[in-house]
C-alpha positions as CSV (number, residue, x, y, z in Angstrom):
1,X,111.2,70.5,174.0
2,X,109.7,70.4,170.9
3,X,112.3,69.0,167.6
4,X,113.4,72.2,165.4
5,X,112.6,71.9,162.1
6,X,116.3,70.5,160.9
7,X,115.9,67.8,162.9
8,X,112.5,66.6,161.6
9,X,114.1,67.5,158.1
10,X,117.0,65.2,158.8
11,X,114.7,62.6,160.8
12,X,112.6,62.2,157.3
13,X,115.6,62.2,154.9
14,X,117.2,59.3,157.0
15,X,113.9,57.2,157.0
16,X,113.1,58.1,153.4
17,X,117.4,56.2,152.8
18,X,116.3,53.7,154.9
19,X,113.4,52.6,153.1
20,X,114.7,52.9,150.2
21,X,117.8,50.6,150.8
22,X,115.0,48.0,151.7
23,X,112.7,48.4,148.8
24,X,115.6,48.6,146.2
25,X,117.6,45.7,147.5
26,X,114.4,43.4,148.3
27,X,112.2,44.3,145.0
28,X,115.0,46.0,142.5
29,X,115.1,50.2,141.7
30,X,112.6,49.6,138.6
31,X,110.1,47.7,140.4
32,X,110.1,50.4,143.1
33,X,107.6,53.1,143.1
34,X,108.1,56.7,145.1
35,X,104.9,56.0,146.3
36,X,106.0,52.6,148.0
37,X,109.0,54.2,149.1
38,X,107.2,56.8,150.8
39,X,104.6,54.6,152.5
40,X,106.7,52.4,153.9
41,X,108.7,55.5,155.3
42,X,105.6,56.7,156.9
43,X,106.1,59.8,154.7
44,X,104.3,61.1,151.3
45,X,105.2,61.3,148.2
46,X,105.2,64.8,147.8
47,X,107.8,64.7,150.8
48,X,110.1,62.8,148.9
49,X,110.2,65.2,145.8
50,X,111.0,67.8,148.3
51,X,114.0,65.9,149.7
52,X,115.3,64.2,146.8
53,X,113.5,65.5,143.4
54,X,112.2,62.0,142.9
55,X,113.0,58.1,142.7
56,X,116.4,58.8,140.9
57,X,117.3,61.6,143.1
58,X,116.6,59.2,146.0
59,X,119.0,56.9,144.4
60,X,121.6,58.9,144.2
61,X,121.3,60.2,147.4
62,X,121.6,56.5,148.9
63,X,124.7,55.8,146.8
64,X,126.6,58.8,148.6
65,X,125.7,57.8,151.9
66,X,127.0,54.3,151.1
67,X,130.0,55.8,150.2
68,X,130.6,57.8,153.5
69,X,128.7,54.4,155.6
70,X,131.5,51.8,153.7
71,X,134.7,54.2,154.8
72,X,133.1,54.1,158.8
73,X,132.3,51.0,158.5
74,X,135.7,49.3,157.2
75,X,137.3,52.4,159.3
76,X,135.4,50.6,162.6
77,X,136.2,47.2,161.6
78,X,140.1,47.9,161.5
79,X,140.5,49.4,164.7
80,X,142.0,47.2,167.7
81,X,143.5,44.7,164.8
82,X,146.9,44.4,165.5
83,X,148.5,42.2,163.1
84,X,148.2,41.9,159.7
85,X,145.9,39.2,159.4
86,X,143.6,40.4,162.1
87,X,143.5,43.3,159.7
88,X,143.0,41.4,156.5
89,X,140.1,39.5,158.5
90,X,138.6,43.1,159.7
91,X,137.8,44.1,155.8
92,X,136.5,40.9,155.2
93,X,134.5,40.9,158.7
94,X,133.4,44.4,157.8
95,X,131.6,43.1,154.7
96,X,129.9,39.9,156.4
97,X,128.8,41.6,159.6
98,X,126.8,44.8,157.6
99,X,125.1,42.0,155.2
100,X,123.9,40.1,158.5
101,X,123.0,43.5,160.1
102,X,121.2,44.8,157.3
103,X,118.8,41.2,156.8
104,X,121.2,40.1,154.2
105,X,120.4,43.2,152.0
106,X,124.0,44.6,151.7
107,X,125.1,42.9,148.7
108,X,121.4,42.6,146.8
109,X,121.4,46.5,147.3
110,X,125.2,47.3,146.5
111,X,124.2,44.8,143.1
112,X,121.2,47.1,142.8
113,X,123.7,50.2,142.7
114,X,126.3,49.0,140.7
115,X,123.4,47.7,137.4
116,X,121.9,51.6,137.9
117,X,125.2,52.9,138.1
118,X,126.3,51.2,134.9
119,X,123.1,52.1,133.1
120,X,122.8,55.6,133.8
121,X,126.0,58.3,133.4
122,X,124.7,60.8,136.7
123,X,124.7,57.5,138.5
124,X,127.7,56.4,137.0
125,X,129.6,59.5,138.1
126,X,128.7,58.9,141.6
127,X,129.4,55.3,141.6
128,X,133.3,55.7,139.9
129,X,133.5,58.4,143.2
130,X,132.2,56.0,145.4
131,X,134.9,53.2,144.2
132,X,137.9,55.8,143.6
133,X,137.4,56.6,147.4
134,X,137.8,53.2,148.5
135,X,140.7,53.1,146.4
136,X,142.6,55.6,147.5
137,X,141.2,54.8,151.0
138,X,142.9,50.9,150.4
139,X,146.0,52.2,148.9
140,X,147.1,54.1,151.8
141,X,146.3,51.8,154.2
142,X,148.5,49.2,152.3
143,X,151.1,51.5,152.2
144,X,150.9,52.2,155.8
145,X,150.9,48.2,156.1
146,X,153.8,47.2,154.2
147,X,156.3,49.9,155.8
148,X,154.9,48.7,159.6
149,X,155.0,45.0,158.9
150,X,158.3,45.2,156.8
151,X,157.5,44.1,152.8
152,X,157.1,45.2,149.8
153,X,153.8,45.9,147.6
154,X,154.1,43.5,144.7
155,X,152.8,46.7,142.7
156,X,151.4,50.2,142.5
157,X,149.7,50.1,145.7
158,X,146.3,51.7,143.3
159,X,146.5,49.2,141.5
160,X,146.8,46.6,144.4
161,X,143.7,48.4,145.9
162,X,141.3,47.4,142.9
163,X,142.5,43.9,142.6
164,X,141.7,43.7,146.8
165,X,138.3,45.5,146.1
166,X,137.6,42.7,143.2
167,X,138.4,40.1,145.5
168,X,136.7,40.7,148.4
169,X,133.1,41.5,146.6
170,X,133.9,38.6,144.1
171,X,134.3,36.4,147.6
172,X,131.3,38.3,149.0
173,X,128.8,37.4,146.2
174,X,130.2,33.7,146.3
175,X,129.6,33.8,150.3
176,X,126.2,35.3,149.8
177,X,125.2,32.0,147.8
178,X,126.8,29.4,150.2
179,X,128.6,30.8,153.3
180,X,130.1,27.6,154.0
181,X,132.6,27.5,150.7
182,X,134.3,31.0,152.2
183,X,135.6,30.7,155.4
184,X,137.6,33.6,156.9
185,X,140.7,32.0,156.4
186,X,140.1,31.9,152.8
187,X,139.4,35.4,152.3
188,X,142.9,36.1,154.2
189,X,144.9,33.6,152.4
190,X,144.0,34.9,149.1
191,X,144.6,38.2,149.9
192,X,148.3,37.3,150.9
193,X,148.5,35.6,147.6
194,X,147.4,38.7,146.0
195,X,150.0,40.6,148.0
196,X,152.5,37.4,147.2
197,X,152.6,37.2,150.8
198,X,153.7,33.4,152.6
199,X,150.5,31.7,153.8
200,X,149.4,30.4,156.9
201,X,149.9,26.1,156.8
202,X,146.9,24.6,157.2
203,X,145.9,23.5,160.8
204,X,146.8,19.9,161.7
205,X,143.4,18.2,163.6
């Protein structure tokens, strides 16, 4: 049977992201044409007017589904973890394991978002949703944390959410540099610090 139109539709907008992410992370959003976006979609130009309204549009566009793709993905990373440092090491995981996925892109691409986002205010509005939801997404599930593994948040747990958020990408753009300084256990260590939680002793050889 023959696609319905939808699908196509949805089939072209998903390749038209794809290539985008690529383009913007490998070459920067300025030094990307619509033109190369849509060629190395397979699509034309005209076809990515007609989706998105142009290269800004597109931009936008990708910076929402990074939104909903970061809550699945961190979601998908936490499940099975039972413990709280299991969990800690899931976010941290989460972050590694999409940059490796993605050909190391993840974090020249989320950089790539964040300089647009800062420059332009309709980006900017989409990027302050884009880190209020992982927020409020962090902040309940430190909540949750503290009452099933018995302490208290050393603050509002907003508040606590940002600081983790700034940690982990501060660790991520470090790790992206020289993966050997940021070990797995570092990532989880500091976040008990930040959470004035005791750390694991160091492992005798």
């Amino acid at each position: 049977m023959g696609r319905t139109q939808e699908e196509r539709r949805a089939e072209t907008h998903a390749l038209f992201l794809d290539a985008a992410a690529d383009l913007f992370a490998r070459k920067g959003f300025h030094a990307t044409s619509a033109e190369a976006v849509a060629a190395a979609a397979n699509r034309t130009t005209g076809a990515l007017y007609n989706h998105f309204g142009g290269k800004s549009g597109l931009l936008v566009a990708l910076l929402q589904h990074w939104i909903e793709q970061t809550i699945t993905d961190l979601t998908a990373s936490l499940e099975g973890e039972a413990d709280l440092d299991g969990r800690f090491a899931a976010l941290w995981n989460g972050i590694v394991r999409r940059d490796s996925e993605s050909g190391d892109a993840w974090l020249l691409l989320e950089f790539e978002l964040w300089l647009h986002a800062v420059r332009d205010p309709e980006m900017g509005v989409v990027g302050a949703e884009r880190f209020h939801l992982m927020r409020e997404g962090l902040a309940s599930a430190l909540t949750s944390w503290s009452e099933e593994f018995h302490f208290d948040l050393p603050g509002p747990a907003p508040e606590l959410a940002a600081q983790v958020i700034g940690l982990l990408i501060g660790l991520a753009f470090q790790y992206r540099i020289d993966p050997a300084v940021i070990a797995s256990t570092t990532v989880v260590d500091g976040l008990r610090r930040l959470l004035e939680l005791p750390t694991n002793p160091p492992q005798s050889t």
